[in-house]
C-alpha positions as CSV (number, residue, x, y, z in Angstrom):
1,X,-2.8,-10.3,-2.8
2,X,-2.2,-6.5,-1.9
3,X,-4.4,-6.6,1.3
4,X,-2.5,-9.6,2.2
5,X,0.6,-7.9,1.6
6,X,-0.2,-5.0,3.5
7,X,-1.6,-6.5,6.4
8,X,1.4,-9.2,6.8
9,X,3.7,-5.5,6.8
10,X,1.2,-4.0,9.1
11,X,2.0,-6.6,11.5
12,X,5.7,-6.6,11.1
13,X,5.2,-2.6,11.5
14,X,3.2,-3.1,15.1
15,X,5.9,-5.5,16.3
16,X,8.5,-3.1,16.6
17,X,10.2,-4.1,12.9
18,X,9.8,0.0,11.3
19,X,12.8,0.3,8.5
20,X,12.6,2.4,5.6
21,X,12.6,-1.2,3.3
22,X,9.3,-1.6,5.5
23,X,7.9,1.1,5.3
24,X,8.7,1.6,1.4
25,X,6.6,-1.9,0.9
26,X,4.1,-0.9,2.9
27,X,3.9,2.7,0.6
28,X,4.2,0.6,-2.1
29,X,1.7,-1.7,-1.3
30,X,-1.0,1.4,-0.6
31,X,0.1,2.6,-3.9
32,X,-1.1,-0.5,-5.8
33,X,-4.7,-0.2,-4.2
34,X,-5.3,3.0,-4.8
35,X,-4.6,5.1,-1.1
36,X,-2.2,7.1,-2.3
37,X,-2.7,9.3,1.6
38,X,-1.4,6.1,3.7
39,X,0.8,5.5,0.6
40,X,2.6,9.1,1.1
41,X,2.4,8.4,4.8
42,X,4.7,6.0,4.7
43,X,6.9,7.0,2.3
44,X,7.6,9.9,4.3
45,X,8.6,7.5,6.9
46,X,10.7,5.8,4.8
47,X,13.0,8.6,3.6
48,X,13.0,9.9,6.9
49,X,14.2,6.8,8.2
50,X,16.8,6.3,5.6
51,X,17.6,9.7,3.6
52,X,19.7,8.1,1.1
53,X,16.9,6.0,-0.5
54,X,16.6,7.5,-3.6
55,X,13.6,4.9,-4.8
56,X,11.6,5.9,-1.7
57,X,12.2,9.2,-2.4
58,X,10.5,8.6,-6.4
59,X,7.5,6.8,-5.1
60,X,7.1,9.4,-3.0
61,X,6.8,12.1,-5.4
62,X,4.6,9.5,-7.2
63,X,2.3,9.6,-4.1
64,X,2.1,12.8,-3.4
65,X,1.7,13.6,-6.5
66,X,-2.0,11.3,-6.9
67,X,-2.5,13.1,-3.4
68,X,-2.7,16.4,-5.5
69,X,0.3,17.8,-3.0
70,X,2.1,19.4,-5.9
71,X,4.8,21.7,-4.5
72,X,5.8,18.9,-2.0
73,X,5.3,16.1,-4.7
74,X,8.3,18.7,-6.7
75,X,10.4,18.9,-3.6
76,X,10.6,15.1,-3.5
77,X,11.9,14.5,-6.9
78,X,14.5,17.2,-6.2
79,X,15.2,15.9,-3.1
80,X,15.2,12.3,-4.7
81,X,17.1,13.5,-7.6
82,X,20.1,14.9,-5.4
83,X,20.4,11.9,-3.8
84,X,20.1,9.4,-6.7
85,X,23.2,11.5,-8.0
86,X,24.8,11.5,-4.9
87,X,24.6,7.6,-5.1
88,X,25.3,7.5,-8.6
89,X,21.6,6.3,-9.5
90,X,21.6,8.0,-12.9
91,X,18.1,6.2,-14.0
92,X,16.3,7.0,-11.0
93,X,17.6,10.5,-11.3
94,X,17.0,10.8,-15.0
95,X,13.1,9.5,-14.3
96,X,12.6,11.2,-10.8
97,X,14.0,14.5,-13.6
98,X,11.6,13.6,-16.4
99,X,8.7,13.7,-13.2
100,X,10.0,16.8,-12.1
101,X,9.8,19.0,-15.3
102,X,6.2,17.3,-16.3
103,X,5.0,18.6,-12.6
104,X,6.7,22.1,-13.9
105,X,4.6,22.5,-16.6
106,X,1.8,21.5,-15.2
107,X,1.9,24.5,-12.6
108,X,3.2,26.5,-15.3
109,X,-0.2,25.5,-17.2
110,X,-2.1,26.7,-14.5
């Protein structure tokens, strides 16, 4: 179902249909199978596209965090936290925070 799902966006992506709800599917999508690079990829689209997207901005961090991209993976949640505030999002703030200070500790760890 996935690989359907990605190539049916894929398609819509190569006929000129980009959006950041596009392009969070698709990051989605690449999320669920396991390719958390094209996953980040388009997530960074996504956010880029539509800055105020404060679940884009989580699954990104979630991304680049599987991608090992630790700093940047931080500077998402923070990012994504401002916004989610901004919005008045207070769960995806509170989890994108909880994601945050767990990625804290772990560089502290190391």
């Amino acid at each position: 179902m996935n690989s359907d799902a990605i190539a049916n966006f894929e398609r819509l992506l190569a006929a000129g249909r980009d959006g950041a709800l596009l392009r969070f599917s698709l990051g989605s999508e690449y999320l669920k199978i396991g390719d958390a690079p094209a996953a980040a990829q388009h997530l960074e689209q996504a956010v880029a596209l539509d800055p105020g997207f404060s679940a884009a901005w989580k699954l990104l961090g979630r991304a680049l965090t599987e991608c090992g991209r630790f700093e940047q993976a931080l500077a998402a949640y923070e990012r994504g936290i401002s916004v989610a505030g901004q919005k008045g999002d207070q769960q995806a703030a509170k989890e994108m925070s909880v994601f945050a200070k767990r990625l804290r500790k772990q560089r502290e760890a190391s």
